[in-house]
C-alpha positions, 0 to 999 in steps of 0.5 A: 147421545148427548144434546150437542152431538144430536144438534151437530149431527142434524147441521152436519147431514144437512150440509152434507146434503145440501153440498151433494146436490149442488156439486151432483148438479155441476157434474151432472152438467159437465157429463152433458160433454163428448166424452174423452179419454184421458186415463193415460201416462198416470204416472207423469198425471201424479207427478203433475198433480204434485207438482201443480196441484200439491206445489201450486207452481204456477202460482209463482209466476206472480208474486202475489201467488205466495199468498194463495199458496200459504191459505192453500197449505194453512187451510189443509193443516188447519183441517187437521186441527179442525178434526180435533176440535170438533171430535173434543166438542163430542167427545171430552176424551177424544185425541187425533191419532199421531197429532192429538197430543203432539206438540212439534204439530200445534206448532206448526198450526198456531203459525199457519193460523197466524199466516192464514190469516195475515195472508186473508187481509193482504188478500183483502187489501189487494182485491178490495183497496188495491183493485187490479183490473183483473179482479173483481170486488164482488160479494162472493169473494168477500163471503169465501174470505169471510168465512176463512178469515172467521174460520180460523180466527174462531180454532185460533181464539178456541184454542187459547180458550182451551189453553187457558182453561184446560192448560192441555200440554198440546200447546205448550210450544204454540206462542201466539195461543199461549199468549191468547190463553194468558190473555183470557186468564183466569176469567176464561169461562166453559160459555165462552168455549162452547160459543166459539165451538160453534161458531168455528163448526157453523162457519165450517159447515157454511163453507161447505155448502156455500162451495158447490154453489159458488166460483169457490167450486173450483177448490174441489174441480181444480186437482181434478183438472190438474191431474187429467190435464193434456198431455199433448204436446202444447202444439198438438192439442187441437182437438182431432176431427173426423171429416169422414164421419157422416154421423156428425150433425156439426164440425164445429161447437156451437152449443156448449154440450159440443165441448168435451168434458173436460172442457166443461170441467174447465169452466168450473175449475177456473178460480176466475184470478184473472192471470190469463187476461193479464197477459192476453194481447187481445184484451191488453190492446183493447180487443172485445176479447178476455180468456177469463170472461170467455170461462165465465161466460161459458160457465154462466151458460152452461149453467143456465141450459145445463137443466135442458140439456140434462132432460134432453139427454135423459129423454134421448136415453130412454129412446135408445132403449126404446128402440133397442127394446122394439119398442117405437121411441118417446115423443119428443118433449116440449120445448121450454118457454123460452129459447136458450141463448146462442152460444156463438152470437148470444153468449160469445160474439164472433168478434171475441173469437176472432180476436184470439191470436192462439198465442197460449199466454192464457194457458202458460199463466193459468194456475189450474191448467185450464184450455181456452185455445181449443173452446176458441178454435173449436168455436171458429170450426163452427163458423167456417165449416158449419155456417161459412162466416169468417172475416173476408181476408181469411177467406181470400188466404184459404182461397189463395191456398186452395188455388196456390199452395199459399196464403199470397195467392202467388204462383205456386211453381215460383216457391223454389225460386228464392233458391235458385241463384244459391244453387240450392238442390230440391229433395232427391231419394237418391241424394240423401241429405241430413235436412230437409229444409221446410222453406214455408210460405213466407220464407218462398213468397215474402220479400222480406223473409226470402232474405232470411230464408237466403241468408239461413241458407249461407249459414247450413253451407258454411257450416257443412250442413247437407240440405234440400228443400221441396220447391214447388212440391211444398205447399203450405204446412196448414197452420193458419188454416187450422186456427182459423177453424177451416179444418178441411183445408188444414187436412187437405194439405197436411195429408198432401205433405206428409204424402210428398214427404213420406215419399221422398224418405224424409226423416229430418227437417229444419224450418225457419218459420216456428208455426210450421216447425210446430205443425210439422213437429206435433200436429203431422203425426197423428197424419203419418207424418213422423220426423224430427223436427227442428227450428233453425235457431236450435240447429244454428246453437248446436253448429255454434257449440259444435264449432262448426260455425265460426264468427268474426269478431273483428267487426265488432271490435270497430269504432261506429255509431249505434247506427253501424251496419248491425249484420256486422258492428256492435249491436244492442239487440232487444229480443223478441220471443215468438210465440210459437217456439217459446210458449209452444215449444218452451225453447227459450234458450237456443235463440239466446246462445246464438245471441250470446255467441256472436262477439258484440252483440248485448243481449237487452230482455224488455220487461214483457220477455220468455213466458210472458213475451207479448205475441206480435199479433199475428197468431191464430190466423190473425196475419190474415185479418184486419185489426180493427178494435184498439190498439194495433197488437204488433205496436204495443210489442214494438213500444215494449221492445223500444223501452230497451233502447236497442239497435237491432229487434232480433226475430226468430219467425217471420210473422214476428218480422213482418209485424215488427217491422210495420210496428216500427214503421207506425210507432218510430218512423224516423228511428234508426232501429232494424229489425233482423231475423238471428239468421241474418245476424249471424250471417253478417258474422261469418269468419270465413270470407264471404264466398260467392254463394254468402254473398249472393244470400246476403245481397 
């Protein structure tokens, strides 16, 4: 063996070492979790993981994202010609198979490289010079760009060292290090090769080791969380609980072992790029709370009690087996010097947590899939169930809800009452209907949302469409229960439904509220409740399509000032997408046939629109809350919408049109701007001349 082989393979071991014990350790760490199973559907896992791991879609919902994806796919290429360089520092006659020789791929390489490094300084520039709030200019990542950026300017100049010394036919189609060889000329010298050999293994071996210990953790956890992300449908992904399980210690997760481990993967695959945080309605309004500092505060923690947890898991081992053995089990062992922080309180503050809206933008811009709603709710469970401390206006709505059926506290017998003038029919068995009609609590109780309820009602006449509702045998779906964490309640009443529903032979349901579409569509099931869910916007473009809908363009055609009635002249109509049918549901389109079909109307998308649409505020429990810190959720979206310069801001949910219209009351007062639901504008619409009943639901 000769003297550099010996030397490369002491380096190499060490580094192999050093990055099996600090990677070992984070596993070790996450194993602390609860265990989930998530070996199912392992065909559509790797089309995922081509898709988003390989392809690094999510990445190009940001511009910038190009410049990850060229280092991502240059550093993968790149290894391939490392492999090369370092087995001819071994060994003089070494060649890669396929590629050692090949032209056509040294090619490829010397752009990349190229690339590579041209993407390291835009890289640079933006974190360092440009500085959006998102990212930080911290050490760490200047050390990893560093590194790369030495990493392969050292292969580059070794090539054209090569080149020049050896004119080895490889890289007789490779411009840029056949201009480095031309550069080096004659006076390229053997000395200078074997320095940047070295240079090039040594940096590649302290990227290795620096990896584990590292944010940079997340190159190796990331395609791992990729690949065994959630399946679920985006709605019903709130982790099940067990209410019946008297083995459980605690409902919630108020230490960080509580959490699965996949949850605790998360924290180290997050790349910490802070898209989530970009797009987050809480941190964007001044709330305490960032979906990138709740991953890396977590990640911090976890860190931090990971050693106690590990020994205490181990000790807790060995006396199972003690006792399974006969034998009396260990003593418990001593408590650390110090206490470790609270999870809840400590570490992430009860304020942080009630701020979330669960409006799954943080996981809509994530690029490596990671869960934050869940951590989130999981943690509310904590509070509510566990210790009874949450915001005292959630506990008046779960009190109204326990005593009424909603979250107003109004008499649950008058939930039909919106629907009596219509002659609306409650659910018989013996009079089976297409649709059920799910009504929820605000389309019953609110004055506002009745409107839409009446008018969506006119809508299923005119087109034919055979419905019922519930009446008073409804009662709420149980969403804002189960995001505040009041996971009892939430239970209570899905298992109330599905009951009355399942009684009554429902199997087809349309709602106009996208909270309780999502509930009743991905959450019902795993209680028995199977139907087919629809929201009303979905439905209201089928009957359109189908023609069986049929609006008057004649007043569209009239003269009239922006200001005209806008159920029935021109309107320019700036639409909001909720995010509970668009980021939830990912419907984006129907809301916009339905726009599109009715003459007159221009559809205007402010700059915040589909995917990135800002959430009005009201998610998670939140229309129940008082907003206290920064700005008001619902303002900033009604100031974006109002950018536009629209007649009418058109809704498809009635949190959306509660919050809307009070955002409108505190930012334009004075303005002649309406908000509408799309089941009131095409109600206005209509072709037919108005009966009796459309008239009545117009009024």
């Amino acid at each position: 063996m000769t003297l550099t082989a010996g030397i490369f393979l002491v380096l190499l071991v060490v580094a192999l070492a050093v990055f099996g014990v600090f990677l070992t350790r984070r596993v070790q760490y996450v194993l602390v979790g609860q265990p989930e199973d998530r070996r199912d559907r392992l065909g559509t896992r790797a089309g995922g993981f081509v898709v988003y791991v390989l392809g690094r879609k999510k990445l190009f919902k940001e511009p910038v994202g190009i410049v990850h994806f060229v280092i991502f796919w240059g550093f993968i290429v790149i290894a391939f010609g490392t492999l090369q360089i370092v087995g001819e520092g071994l060994w003089e006659a070494f060649s890669l198979p396929v590629i050692g020789g090949w032209t056509g791929f040294y090619l490829v390489l010397d752009v990349l490289m190229v690339l590579v490094l041209a993407a390291i300084i835009v890289a640079i520039v933006y974190r360092y010079v440009v500085r959006p709030p998102r990212l930080e200019a911290s050490l760490e990542a200047a050390v990893i760009l560093g590194l790369i950026f030495g990493l392969v300017a050292a292969a580059l100049i070794y090539s054209g060292l090569t080149y020049a010394i050896d004119g080895a036919d490889r890289y007789a189609l490779a411009p840029v290090t056949g201009a480095l060889a031309d550069a080096f000329g004659v006076g390229a010298s053997e000395t200078a090769l074997q320095v940047f050999w070295w240079v090039h293994l040594v940096l590649l071996l302290a990227f290795l080791v620096y990896i584990p210990v590292s944010k940079h953790l997340h190159l190796i956890m990331c395609p791992v969380n990729e690949l065994f992300r959630n399946l679920k449908p985006r709605g019903g992904q709130v982790r099940p609980l067990d209410l019946e399980d008297e083995s459980l210690e605690e409902y919630g997760v108020s230490r960080v072992d509580g959490f699965t481990r996949w949850q605790l993967l998360d924290l180290y695959a997050c790349a910490e790029c802070g898209r989530c945080q970009d797009h987050c309605p809480a941190w964007l309004s001044g709330k305490p709370l960032s979906p990138k500092l709740l991953m890396t505060k977590l990640k911090d923690h976890l860190d931090e009690v990971g050693p106690g947890l590990r020994r205490a898991a181990a000790v807790n081992r060995k006396g199972d087996n003690a006792v399974d053995g006969g034998a009396a089990p260990p003593a418990s062992p001593a408590p650390d010097a110090a206490e470790p922080p609270a999870m809840i309180g400590d570490v992430i503050s009860e304020d942080e947590l009630w701020a979330c809206t669960t409006c799954w933008s943080c996981q809509e811009q994530c690029p490596v899939q990671n869960e934050h709603v869940n951590k989130v709710i999981d943690m509310r469970r904590a509070l509510v169930l566990d210790l009874g401390e949450f915001p005292q206006e959630a506990q008046l709505a779960c009190r109204n809800v326990e005593n009424n059926g909603n979250p107003w506290g109004i008499g649950a017998h008058t939930r039909g009452d919106w629907a009596k003038e219509l002659d609306v029919a409650a659910v018989d068995p013996d009079a089976p209907v297409e649709y059920l009609y799910w009504v929820g609590c605000a389309g019953a109780f609110d004055d506002r949302a009745v409107k839409v309820s009446k008018a969506f009602a006119a809508l299923l006449r005119e087109a034919g469409v055979s419905f019922a509702i519930l009446g008073s045998d409804e009662t709420c779906c149980g969403d804002p229960m189960r995001r505040i964490g009041n996971e009892y309640l939430f239970q209570m009443l899905a298992q109330q439904n599905v009951e009355t529903m399942n009684g009554l032979g429902v199997k087809k349901i349309v709602a106009t509220c996208p909270h309780c579409l999502n509930t009743l569509r991905n959450e019902y099931p795993a209680f028995g409740g199977q139907y087919e869910v629809v929201h009303h916007t979905e439905l209201l473009a089928d009957l359109l399509a189908s023609g069986r809908l049929k609006l008057d363009g004649a007043a569209a055609q009239s003269s009239g000032a922006a200001a005209a009635d806008a159920a029935s002249g021109p309107a320019k109509v700036a639409y909001h997408d909720s995010c509970y049918l668009g980021r939830y549901q990912q419907q984006y389109a129907a809301p916009r046939h339905v726009l599109g079909a009715v003459p007159g109307v221009s559809v205007l998308e402010p700059k915040r629109t589909r995917a990135k649409s800002l959430c009005c505020g009201a998610g998670g429990g939140r229309m129940w809350m008082e907003e206290e810190a920064g700005h008001r959720v619902n303002e900033l979206r009604v100031g974006q919408l109002l950018e536009t310069s629209p007649d009418l801001i058109g809704v498809n949910c009635p949190y959306c049109l509660t919050m809307m219209e009070d955002g409108l009351g505190s930012v334009a007062p004075d303005g002649d701007v309406r908000v509408m639901d799309l089941a009131e504008i095409l109600a206005g619409r209509l072709q037919a001349a108005p009966d009796t009943t459309t008239e009545k639901a117009l009024a």
